[in-house]
Residue, then its C-alpha position, 0 to 999 in steps of 0.5 A: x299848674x304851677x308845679x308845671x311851671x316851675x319844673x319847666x322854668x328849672x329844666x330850661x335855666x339848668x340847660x342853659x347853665x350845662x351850655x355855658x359851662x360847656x362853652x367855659x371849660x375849655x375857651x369856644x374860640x381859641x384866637x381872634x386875628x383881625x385880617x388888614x388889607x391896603x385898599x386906595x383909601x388906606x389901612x383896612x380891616x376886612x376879615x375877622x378870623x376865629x380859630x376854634x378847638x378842631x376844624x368845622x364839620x360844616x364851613x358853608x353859609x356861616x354868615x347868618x350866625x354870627x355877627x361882629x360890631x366895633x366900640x371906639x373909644x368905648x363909645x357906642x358899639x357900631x356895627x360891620x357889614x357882613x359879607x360871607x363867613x367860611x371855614x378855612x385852614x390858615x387864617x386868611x382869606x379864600x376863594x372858597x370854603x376850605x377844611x379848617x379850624x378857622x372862621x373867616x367873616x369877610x367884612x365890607x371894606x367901605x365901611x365907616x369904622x373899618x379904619x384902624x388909625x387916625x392920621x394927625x398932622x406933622x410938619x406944620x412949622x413954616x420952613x425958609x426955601x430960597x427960590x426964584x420969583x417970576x423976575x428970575x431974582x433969588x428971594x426967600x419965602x416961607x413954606x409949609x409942606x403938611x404930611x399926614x401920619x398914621x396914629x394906630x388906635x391900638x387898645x382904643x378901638x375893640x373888635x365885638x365877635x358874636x357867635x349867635x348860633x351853634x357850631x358842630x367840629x369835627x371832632x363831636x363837639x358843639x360849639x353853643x352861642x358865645x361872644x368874645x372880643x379882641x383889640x385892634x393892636x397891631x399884634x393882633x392884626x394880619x396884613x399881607x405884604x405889610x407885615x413883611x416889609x423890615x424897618x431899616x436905616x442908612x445915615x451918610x458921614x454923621x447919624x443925623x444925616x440919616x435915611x429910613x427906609x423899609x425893604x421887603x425881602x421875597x422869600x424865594x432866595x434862589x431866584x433874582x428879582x428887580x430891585x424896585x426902589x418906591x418913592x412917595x410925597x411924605x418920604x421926605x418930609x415925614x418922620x416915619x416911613x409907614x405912612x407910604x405903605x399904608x396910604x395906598x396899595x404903590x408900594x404893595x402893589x409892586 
């Protein structure tokens, strides 16, 4: 009986060995993206895309096999509501399932750790206005108008992807179970429209009396379009001019 056993327990850790050193050849998961949309609460991350080696042999239904948890600070790891998982050919979302060698999990957008920046305050110091009181006379007051800036975790906050069942390609091959990782970077994160906007200055007689301001371009050059000129409250108080694109979807929207 014992003989049974051991061959048994031989023949499963050398199965085990073969699917990992499958799955360590050649990288399972070439790429991860974190896919960002601006939602009425701010920046959020709502899609993890996976591109694999070759396209999917199957991209329905994939949700049962994966599952995707975010570390912060490396401190516990919190999990991310699943919505659906699909295959897809670029690294966005979809409708509905296309042929690609993409993975697209769709995650909920309401949840507490889909945030990828804090915001810390800035313009706390009291500034000096003059103004009327209720009698009509000149006086001066002090005055503090508090913006709110977006400060990106970056390298704090890491994304936790795990592949919990096998994958088959097109190409023959099986992807086994596997798990990767991926930092909340801004290189790494995907936002429609967003990531279109330029950061550009304007200064009026001397470099210190200057204007930031980001201009979003349409690609369709031949065609004329409005120039929409938006406006938000921490534009004029604020030292960054990324916060009125990310606080809502104004901006976007248009």
């Amino acid at each position: 009986m014992k003989k049974y056993v051991l061959l048994l327990l031989f023949f499963f850790n050398a199965t085990t060995f073969a699917q990992s050193l499958r799955n360590t050849e050649n990288p399972p998961i070439i790429n991860v993206s974190l896919l960002s949309e601006i939602t009425a609460k701010g920046q959020k991350i709502t899609a993890v895309a996976l591109e694999y080696e070759d396209d999917l042999l199957a991209g329905n239904n994939l949700k049962t096999i994966y599952q995707v948890k975010t570390s912060l600070d490396q401190q516990e790891l919190q999990e991310r509501t699943l919505l659906k998982a699909y295959s897809n050919h670029r690294p966005e979302r979809s409708e509905k399932p296309q042929q690609g060698r993409f993975v697209i999990i769709e995650l909920a957008q309401d949840d507490p750790n889909a945030d990828v920046y804090q915001l810390n305050k800035a313009n706390e110091t009291p500034l000096t206005v003059r103004e009327k009181n209720a009698g009509g006379q000149i006086i001066y007051s002090q005055k503090t108008q508090i913006s709110r800036i977006p400060e990106y975790y970056q390298q704090r906050l890491i994304y936790h992807i795990y592949q919990t069942g096998n994958l088959p390609l097109l190409n023959g091959k099986t992807i086994f179970p596997t798990q990767i990782k991926q930092s909340a970077e801004r290189k790494n994160i995907i936002t429609p429209f967003i990531d279109q906007f330029t950061s550009h200055r304007i200064y009026l007689n001397t470099p210190d009396n200057q204007l930031l301001y980001r201009l979003y371009t349409p690609p369709h050059q031949q065609t004329k379009f409005p120039l929409t000129i938006f406006l938000h409250g921490s534009g004029q108080v604020g030292n960054d001019n990324l916060a009125q694109l990310l606080s809502s979807k104004g901006a976007v929207g248009y």
